[in-house]
N, C-alpha and C positions, 0 to 999 in steps of 0.2 A: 721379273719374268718367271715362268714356269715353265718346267721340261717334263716329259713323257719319254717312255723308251718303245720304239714296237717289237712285239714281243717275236721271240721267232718259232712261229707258227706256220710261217712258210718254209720249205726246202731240209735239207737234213735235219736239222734241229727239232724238228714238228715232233716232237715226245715230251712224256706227260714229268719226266725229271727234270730235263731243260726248260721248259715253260716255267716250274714252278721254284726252280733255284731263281731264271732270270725275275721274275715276277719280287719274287724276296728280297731279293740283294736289290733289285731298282727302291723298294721299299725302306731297307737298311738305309741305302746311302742316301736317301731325301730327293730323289726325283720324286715329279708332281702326282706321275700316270703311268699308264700303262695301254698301248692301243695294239688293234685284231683288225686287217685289215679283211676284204671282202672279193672271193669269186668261189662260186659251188664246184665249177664243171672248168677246164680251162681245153677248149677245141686244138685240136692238131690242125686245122686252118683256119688262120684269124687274117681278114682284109680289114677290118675295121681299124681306125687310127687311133692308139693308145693316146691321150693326152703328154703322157711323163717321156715319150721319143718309144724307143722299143719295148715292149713288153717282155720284163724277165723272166716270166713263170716259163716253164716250159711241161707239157702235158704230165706226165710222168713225176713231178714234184709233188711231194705230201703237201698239202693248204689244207688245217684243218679251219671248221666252222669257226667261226667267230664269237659267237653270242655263246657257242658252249665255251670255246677258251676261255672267254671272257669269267663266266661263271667258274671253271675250273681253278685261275688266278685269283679269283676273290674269294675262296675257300680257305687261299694259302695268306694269305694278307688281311688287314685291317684297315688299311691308311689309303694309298695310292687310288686314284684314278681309273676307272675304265670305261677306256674311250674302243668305237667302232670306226677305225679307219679308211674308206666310211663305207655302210652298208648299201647296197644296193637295194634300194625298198623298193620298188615296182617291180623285181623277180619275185617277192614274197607278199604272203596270204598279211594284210595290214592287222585283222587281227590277232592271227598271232601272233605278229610281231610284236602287236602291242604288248602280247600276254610272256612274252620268253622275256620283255628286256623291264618289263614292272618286277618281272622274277626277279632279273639281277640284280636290280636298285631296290627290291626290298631284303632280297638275301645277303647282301654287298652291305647293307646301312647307309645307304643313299648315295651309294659311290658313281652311279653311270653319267658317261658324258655320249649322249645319242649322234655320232655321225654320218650323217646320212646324205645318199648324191642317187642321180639318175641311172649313174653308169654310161657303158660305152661298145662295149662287146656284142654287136647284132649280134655273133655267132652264139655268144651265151645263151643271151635270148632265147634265140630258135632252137637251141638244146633243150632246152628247159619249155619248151612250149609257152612260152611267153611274147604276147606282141612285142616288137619293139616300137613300133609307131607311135607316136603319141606318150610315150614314156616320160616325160617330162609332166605332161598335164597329170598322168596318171598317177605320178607323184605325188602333186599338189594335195590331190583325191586322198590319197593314203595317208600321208601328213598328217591332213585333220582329223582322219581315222583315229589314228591312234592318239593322238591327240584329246581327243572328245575320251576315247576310254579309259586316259589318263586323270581327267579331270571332272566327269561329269558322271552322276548319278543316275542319269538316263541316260545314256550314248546313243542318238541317232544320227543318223548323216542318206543322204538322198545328193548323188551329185552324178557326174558322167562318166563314174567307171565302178561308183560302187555305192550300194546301198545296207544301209546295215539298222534293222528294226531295235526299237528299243530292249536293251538286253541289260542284265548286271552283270560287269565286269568289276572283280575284285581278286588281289588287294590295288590299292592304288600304287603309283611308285612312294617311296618316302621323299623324296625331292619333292619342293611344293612352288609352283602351280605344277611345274613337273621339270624331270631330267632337261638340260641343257638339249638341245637340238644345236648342231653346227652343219652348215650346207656344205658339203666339198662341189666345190666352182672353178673354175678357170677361164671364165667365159663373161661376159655381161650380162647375159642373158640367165647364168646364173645365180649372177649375184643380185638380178632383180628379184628372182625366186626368194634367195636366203632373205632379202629384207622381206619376204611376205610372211616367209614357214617360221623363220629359223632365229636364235640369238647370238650366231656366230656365225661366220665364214673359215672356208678352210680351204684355202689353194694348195693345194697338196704338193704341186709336181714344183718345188723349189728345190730344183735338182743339183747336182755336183758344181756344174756353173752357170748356177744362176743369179739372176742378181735382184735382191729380194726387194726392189723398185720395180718390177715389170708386172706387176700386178695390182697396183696403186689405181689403175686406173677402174680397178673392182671395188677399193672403196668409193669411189666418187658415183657408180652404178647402183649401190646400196644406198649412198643416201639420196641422189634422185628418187628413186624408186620410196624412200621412206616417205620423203614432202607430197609427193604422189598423193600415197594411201592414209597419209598423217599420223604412220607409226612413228614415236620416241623408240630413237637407236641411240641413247647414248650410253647403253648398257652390253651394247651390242662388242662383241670382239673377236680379234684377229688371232686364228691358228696358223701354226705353221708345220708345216713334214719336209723333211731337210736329213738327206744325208752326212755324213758328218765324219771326221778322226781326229781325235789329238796325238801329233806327232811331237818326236823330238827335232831340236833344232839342227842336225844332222841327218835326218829322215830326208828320202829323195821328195816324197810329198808335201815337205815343208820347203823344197825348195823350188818345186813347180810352179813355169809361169803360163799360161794366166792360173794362179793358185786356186784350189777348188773353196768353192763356200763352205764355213766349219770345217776346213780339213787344213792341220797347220798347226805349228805352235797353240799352244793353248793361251799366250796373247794377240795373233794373230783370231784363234774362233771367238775370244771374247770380242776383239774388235767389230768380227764381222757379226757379231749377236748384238751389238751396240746401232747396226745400221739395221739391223732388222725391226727392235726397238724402236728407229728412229721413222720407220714405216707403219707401226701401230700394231705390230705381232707380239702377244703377252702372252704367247703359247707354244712353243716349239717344240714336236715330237720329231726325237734324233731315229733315225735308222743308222747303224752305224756300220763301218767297212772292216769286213773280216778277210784280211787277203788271204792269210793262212788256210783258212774252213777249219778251223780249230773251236772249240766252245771255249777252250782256256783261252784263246786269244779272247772272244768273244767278250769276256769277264773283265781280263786286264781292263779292255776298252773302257766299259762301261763303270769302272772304278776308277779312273786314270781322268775320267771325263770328268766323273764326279767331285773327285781333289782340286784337279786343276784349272777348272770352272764354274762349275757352281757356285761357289763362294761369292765371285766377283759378280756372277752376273745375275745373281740374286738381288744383286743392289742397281740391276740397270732397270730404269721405269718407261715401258713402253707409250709411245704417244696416244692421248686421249682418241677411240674414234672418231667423235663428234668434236 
């Protein structure tokens, strides 16, 4: 298995010393990654239904960009991962997009892992003057956008939300055919998308108790949806975003019952990273619990995680997708 840490770019921490200590020491200590998650504007009325239960952001919270964090962290680093937690592409212009995140993964040395989803926030949306209608197909649209500018020496595309005449787009990313695409889904209807767009799925909302089987029924929608279109998915894989703590065996947390997912002795989160494993997840980016609002606490965690886990569960082998 492989671990990711996301980085804290939301809420107090959204400063340019915290990002790049945490980004380092994730580096030092042998995590895989490093992910940015995604919203530009966050509304002081939102009706819309977060997937993950309540929406944490509250208006007033620093959320910086992503795609620059992302590049700011790969400035500081050489190794690690950057991953988009995941991007909202149908709020943004497809070729830019294409053009800020070829930045990354050329100025990175081939490091970007492209996570990208429809999103959920009508009210974003309608902030941003952006349909939400149709958001999903317009997706699709974008996808191969940048796609095509990714890989083709003429990039043209003629579809129903976007036309893009033959142009040079250069440089390419250095990942070849290109950067990892992962679809964040939680839906069926998602995960038929991810087997069209994407080389990964990413159910994201594997939240404090959950239980990392309720989502099983998105690989069986992937590979439907593969025999469909007679795409090979057996390269295809499973992420995961999972909150998480290692506690002591005296910790109140450690003794909570129904006990939270990754949160618990540290043979207790390998356990339950062994049943994650056992569901076909070879990718798990922790967000971890700071009950302090401390960044020293912050650290501890994210070193305490690395000692007392990693090791072992570097030797756990997640089930083949296909």
């Amino acid at each position: 298995m492989q671990f990711g840490i996301h980085l804290p770019h939301v809420g107090p921490f959204a400063n340019a010393e915290t990002i790049s200590a945490v980004a380092q020491r994730a580096e030092e200590l042998g995590y895989d990654s490093v992910w940015a998650s995604d919203h530009i504007i966050t509304p002081r009325k939102i009706e819309s239904t977060y997937p993950g239960g309540r929406y944490p952001v509250l208006p007033e919270f620093p959320f910086l960009e992503p795609v620059a964090t992302l590049l700011f962290a790969a400035a500081v680093t050489s190794r690690v991962r950057l991953g988009t937690s995941v991007l909202v592409v149908p709020q943004r212009q497809p070729v830019l997009l294409a053009k800020q995140l070829a930045t990354l993964d050329v100025l990175s040395g081939g490091r970007l892992i492209f996570g990208a989803g429809t999103g959920w926030m009508k009210e974003e949306f309608e902030a941003l003057n952006v349909p939400f209608e149709a958001h999903g197909p317009r997706l699709d649209d974008y996808l191969e956008v940048i796609r095509r500018c990714w890989t083709e020496d003429h990039p043209t595309f003629n579809g129903r939300f976007y036309d893009l005449p033959d142009v040079g787009f250069y440089p390419k990313p250095v990942q070849k055919p290109h950067p990892p695409i992962v679809f964040g889904a939680v839906t069926p209807a998602g995960a038929r998308r991810a087997a069209r767009t994407s080389d990964g799925l990413y159910p994201m909302f594997l939240d404090a108790y959950a239980d990392p089987g309720r989502f099983e029924h998105l690989r069986e929608a992937v590979l439907r949806e593969a025999e469909r279109i007679g795409r090979d998915v057996s390269g295809f894989r499973l992420y995961a975003f999972a909150s998480g703590l290692v506690t002591g065996a005296d910790d109140e947390l450690a003794r909570r019952e129904p006990r939270m997912t990754l949160t618990g002795t540290a043979s207790h989160v390998i356990s339950d990273l062994e049943l994650f494993a056992a569901h076909g997840y070879s990718h798990v980016t922790m967000h971890f619990h700071v009950r302090s609002g401390t960044i020293g606490e912050l650290f501890e965690i994210v070193e305490r995680f690395a000692e007392e886990v990693l090791p072992a569960a570097r030797e756990i082998e997640a089930r083949p997708f296909v």
